[in-house]
C-alpha positions as CSV (number, residue, x, y, z in Angstrom):
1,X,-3.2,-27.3,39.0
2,X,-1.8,-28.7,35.9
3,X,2.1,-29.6,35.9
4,X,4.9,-28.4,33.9
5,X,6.2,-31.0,31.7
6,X,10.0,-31.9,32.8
7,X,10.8,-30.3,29.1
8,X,9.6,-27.0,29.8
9,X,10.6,-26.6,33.6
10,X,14.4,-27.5,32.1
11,X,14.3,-25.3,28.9
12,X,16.0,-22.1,29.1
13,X,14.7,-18.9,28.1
14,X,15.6,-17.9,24.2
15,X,17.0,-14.6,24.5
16,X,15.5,-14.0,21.0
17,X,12.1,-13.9,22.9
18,X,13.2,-11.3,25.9
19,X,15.0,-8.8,23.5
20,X,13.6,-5.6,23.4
21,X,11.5,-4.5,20.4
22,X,12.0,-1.6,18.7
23,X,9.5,1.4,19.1
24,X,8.1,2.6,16.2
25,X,4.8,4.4,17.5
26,X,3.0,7.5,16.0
27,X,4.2,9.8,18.7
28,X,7.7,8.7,18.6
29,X,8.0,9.4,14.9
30,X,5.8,12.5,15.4
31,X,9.1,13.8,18.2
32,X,12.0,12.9,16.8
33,X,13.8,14.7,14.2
34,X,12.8,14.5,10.6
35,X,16.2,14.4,8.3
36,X,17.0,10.5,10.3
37,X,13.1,9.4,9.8
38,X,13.5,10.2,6.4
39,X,17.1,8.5,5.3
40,X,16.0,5.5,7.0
41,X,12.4,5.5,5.2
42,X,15.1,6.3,1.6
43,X,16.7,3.4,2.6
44,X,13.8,1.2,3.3
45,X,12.1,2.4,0.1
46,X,14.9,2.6,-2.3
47,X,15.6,-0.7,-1.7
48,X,12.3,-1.7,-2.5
49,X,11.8,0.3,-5.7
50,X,15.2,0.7,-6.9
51,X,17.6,3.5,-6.5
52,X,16.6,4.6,-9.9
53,X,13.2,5.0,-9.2
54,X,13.6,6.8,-5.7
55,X,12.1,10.3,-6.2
56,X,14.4,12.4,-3.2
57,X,16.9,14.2,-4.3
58,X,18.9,16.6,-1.9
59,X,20.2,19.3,-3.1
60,X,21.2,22.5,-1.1
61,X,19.4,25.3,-3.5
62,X,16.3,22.8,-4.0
63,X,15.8,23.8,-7.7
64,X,16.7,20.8,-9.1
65,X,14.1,18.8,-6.5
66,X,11.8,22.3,-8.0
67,X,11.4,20.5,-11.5
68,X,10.0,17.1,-10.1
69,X,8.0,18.7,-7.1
70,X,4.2,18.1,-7.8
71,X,4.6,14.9,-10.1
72,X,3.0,12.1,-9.6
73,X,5.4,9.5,-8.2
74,X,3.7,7.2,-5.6
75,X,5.6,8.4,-3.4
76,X,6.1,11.8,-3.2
77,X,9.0,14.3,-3.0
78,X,11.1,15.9,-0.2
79,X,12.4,19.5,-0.8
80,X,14.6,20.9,1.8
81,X,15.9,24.9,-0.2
82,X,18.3,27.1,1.7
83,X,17.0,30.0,-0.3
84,X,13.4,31.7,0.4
85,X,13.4,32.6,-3.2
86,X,14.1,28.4,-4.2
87,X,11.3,28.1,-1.7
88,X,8.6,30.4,-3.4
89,X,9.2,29.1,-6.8
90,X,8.8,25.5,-5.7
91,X,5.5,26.4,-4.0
92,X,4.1,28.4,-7.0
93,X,4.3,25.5,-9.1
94,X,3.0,22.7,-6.6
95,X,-0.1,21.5,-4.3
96,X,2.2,20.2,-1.6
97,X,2.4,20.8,1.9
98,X,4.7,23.4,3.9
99,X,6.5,21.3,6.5
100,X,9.1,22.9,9.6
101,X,9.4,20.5,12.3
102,X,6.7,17.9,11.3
103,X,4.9,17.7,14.9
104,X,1.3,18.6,13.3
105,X,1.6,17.0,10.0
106,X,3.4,13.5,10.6
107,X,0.3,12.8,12.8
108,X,-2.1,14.0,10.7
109,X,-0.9,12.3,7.4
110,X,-1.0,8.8,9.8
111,X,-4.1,9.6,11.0
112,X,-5.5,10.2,7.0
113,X,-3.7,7.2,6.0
114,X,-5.3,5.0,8.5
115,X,-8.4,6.0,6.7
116,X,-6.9,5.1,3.7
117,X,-6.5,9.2,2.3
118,X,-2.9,8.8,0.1
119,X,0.2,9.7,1.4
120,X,2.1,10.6,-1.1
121,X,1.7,14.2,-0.7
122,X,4.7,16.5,-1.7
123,X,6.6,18.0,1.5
124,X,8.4,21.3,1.1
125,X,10.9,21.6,4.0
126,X,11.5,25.4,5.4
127,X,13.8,24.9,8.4
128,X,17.3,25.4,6.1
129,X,15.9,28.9,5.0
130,X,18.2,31.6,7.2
131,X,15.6,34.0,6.6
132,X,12.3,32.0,8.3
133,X,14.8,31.8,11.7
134,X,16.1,33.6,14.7
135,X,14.8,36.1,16.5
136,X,15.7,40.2,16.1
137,X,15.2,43.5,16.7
138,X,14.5,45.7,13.4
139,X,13.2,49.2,13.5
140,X,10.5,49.5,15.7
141,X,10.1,46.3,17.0
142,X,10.8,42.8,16.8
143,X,10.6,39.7,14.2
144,X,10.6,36.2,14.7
145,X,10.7,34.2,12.0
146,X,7.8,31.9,11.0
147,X,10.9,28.7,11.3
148,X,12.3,29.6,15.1
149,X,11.7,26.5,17.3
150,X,9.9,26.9,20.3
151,X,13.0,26.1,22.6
152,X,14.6,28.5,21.0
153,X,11.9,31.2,22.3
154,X,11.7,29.4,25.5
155,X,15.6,30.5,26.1
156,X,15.7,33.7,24.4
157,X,16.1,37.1,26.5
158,X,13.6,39.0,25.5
159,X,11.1,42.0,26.6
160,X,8.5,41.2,29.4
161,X,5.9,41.4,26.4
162,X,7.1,38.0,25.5
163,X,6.9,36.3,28.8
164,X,3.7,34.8,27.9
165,X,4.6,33.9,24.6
166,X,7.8,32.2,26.4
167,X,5.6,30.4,29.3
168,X,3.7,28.8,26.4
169,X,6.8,27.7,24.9
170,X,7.8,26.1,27.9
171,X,4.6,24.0,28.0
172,X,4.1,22.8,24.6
173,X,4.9,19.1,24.2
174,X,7.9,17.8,25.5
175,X,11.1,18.7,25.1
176,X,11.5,17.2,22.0
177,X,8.8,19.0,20.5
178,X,10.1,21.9,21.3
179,X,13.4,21.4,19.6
180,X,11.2,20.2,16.4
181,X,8.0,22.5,16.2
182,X,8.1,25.8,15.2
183,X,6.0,29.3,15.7
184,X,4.9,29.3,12.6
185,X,3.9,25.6,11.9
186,X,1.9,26.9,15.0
187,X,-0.3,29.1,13.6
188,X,-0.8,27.7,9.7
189,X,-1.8,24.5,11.7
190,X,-4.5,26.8,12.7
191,X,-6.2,24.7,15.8
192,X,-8.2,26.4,18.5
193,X,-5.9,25.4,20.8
194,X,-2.5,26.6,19.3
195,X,-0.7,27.9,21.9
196,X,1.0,30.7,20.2
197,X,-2.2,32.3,19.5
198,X,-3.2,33.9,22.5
199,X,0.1,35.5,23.5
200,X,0.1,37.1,20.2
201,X,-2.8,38.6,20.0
202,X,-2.4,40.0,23.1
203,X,0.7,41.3,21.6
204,X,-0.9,42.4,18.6
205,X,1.3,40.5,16.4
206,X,1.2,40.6,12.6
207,X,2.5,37.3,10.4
208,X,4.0,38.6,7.1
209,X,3.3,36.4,4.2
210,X,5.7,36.3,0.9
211,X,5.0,34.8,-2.9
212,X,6.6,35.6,-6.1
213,X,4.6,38.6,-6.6
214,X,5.9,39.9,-3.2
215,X,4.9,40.4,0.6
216,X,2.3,41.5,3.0
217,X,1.2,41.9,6.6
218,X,-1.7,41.0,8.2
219,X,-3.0,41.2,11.8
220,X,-2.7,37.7,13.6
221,X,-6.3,38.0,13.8
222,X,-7.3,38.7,10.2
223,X,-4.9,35.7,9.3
224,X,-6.8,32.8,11.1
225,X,-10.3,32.4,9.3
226,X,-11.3,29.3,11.9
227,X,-10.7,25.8,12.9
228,X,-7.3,24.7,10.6
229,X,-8.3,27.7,8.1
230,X,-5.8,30.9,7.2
231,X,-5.4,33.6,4.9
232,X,-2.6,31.8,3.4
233,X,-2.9,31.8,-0.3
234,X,-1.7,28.4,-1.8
235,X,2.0,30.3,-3.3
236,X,2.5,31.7,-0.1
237,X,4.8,31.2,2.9
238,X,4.6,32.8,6.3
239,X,8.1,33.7,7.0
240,X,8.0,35.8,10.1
241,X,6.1,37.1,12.3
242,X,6.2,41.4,13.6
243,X,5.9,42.7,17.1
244,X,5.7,46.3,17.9
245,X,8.3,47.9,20.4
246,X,5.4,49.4,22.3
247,X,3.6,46.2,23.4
248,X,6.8,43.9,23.6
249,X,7.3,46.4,26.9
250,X,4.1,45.5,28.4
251,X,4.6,42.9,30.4
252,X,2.5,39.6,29.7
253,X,1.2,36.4,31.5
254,X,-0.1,32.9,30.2
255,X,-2.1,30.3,31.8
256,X,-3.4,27.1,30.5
257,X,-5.6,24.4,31.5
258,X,-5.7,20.8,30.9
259,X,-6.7,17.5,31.7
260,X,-3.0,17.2,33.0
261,X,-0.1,19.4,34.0
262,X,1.9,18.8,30.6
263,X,1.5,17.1,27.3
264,X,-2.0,18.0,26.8
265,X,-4.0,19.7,24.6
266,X,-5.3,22.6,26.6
267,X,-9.2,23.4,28.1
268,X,-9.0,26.9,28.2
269,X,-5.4,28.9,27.5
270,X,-5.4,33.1,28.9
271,X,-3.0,35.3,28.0
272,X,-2.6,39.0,29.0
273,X,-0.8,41.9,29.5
274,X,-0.2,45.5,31.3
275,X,-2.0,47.0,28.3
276,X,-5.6,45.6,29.3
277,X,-5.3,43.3,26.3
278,X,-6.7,39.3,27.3
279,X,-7.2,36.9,25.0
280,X,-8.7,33.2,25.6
281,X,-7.8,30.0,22.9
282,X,-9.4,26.8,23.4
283,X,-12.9,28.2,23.7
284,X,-13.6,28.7,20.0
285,X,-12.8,28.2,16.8
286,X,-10.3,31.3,16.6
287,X,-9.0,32.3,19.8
288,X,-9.4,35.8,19.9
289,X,-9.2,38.8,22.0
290,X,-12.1,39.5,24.9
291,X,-14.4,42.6,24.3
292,X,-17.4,43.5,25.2
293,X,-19.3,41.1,23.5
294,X,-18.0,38.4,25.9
295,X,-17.3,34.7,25.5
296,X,-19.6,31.8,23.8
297,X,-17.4,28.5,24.7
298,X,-17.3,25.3,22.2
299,X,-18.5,21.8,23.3
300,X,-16.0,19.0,22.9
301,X,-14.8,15.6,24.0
302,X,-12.4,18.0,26.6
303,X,-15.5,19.9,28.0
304,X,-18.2,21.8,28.1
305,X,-19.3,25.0,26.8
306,X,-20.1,25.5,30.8
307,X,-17.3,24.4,32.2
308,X,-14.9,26.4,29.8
309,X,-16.8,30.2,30.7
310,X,-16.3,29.2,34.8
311,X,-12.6,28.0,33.9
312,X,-11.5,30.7,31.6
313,X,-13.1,33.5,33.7
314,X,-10.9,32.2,37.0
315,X,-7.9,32.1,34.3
316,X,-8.6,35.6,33.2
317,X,-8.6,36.4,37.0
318,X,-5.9,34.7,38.5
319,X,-3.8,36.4,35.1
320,X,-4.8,40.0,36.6
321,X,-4.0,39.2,40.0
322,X,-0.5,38.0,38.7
323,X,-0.1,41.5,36.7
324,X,-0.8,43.2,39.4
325,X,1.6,41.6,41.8
């Protein structure tokens, strides 16, 4: 055994060397709240390029960001409008991306820039727009709009319709996720295992999409085309999203399965209500509601097109057994 020289058996510990390092992960960024990420990367790059050259601008009506949004600066820009009408004008003149509470595209963009794809992508930031929020009853039946956070479903009263669209706010992410991520982000993200999917369809929800030219409705099922794809022309926004009265009374139940109890991105996800209405996610492209031409599972890295028809038709049971409790 070799000895410790009488220098290194004396010297003391630097405390230099056993203070904590900052973490500065993916996921961390990913879950934690957008407006301090971004003053600290202003900071950070504003000293590096000069104030003058810095291309965020905050402004509360957005229009002035409006004339530099979709020029090239290297960087990109950061709109943030309090107005849905600052918001459609910005996005009929620009390529950039929608953002809410960043959870899908903060991890994307790092996973496109470690491939080298640019990052200097425009970001047009909904959250500030009143009309995109909350949660209300209008005529007959409910909107959501497209910018309400999952925790703020999660501990909303609302009609047993929703109970399964609330059990799957419960179980996406973390809590801080579901401070951060919205409904909506949920479903333009467009992945075969968004969570919000299933509970609406068994809800027969509608998203309502709005441009300059005006609005329109669509069924949640006409809206999602396939894996990330949506009927989402480029000037538009989804800004809420329409439940009837009818099926918000039917009561509702959601089940999910995944390599893990939480944090996960799911196997196989049921929903289903009173009405007879089941829908599966995770199993296709689109989840989508079951009918009588039955289920034809996908074949991932999470499992097999087998495994995902046994699981999903014990989900679909064990849902029944709990409606019928």
């Amino acid at each position: 055994m070799r000895r410790a020289s009488a220098s290194s058996r004396g010297a003391a510990i630097s405390p230099e060397k056993t203070r904590p390092r900052p973490f500065t992960s993916v996921r961390a960024i990913a879950c934690a709240p957008l407006v301090p990420i971004l003053n600290r990367t202003e900071r950070r790059d504003a000293a590096q390029y000069g104030a003058a050259q810095f291309p965020i601008e905050r402004r509360a009506d957005g229009l002035q960001n409006a004339r530099r949004f979709g020029e090239s600066s290297g960087l990109g820009a950061y709109v943030r409008p309090r107005e849905l009408r600052a918001a459609l004008e910005v996005l009929a003149g620009s390529d950039g991306q929608v953002i809410a509470g960043g959870t899908d595209i903060f991890p994307a963009r790092a996973h496109a820039a470690a491939w080298g794809a640019p990052r200097d992508s425009d970001l047009l930031d909904v959250t500030a727009i009143e009309a995109m929020r909350g949660i209300s009853r209008e005529g007959f039946g409910w909107r959501i709009g497209a910018a309400t956070s999952w925790a703020a479903l999660r501990d909303t009263a609302l009609p047993p319709g929703f109970d399964a669209l609330r059990e799957a706010a419960r179980q996406v992410g973390g809590r801080q996720v579901q401070a951060r991520a919205t409904l909506g982000g949920n479903l333009c993200n467009a992945s075969p295992a968004a969570d919000g999917v299933p509970p609406l369809l068994v809800l027969d929800a509608e998203v309502e999409l709005a441009s300059l030219n005006g609005s329109r409705r669509l069924a949640l099922g006409d809206f999602l085309l396939g894996n990330r794809r949506t009927a989402r022309a480029k000037d538009e926004l989804l800004v809420a999203i329409h439940v009837h009265e009818a099926m918000a009374q039917s009561p509702s139940v959601f089940l999910k399965l995944g390599s893990r109890a939480h944090l996960v991105i799911s196997i196989v996800m049921v929903a289903a209500n009173a009405a007879g209405r089941v829908a599966v996610g995770s199993c296709s492209e689109v989840a989508r509601l079951l009918d009588g031409r039955g289920l034809s599972p996908i074949d991932d890295v999470r499992a097999t097109a087998d495994y995902r028809r046994l699981a999903a038709a014990e989900l679909v049971a064990r849902a029944r057994e709990r409606l019928a409790a």
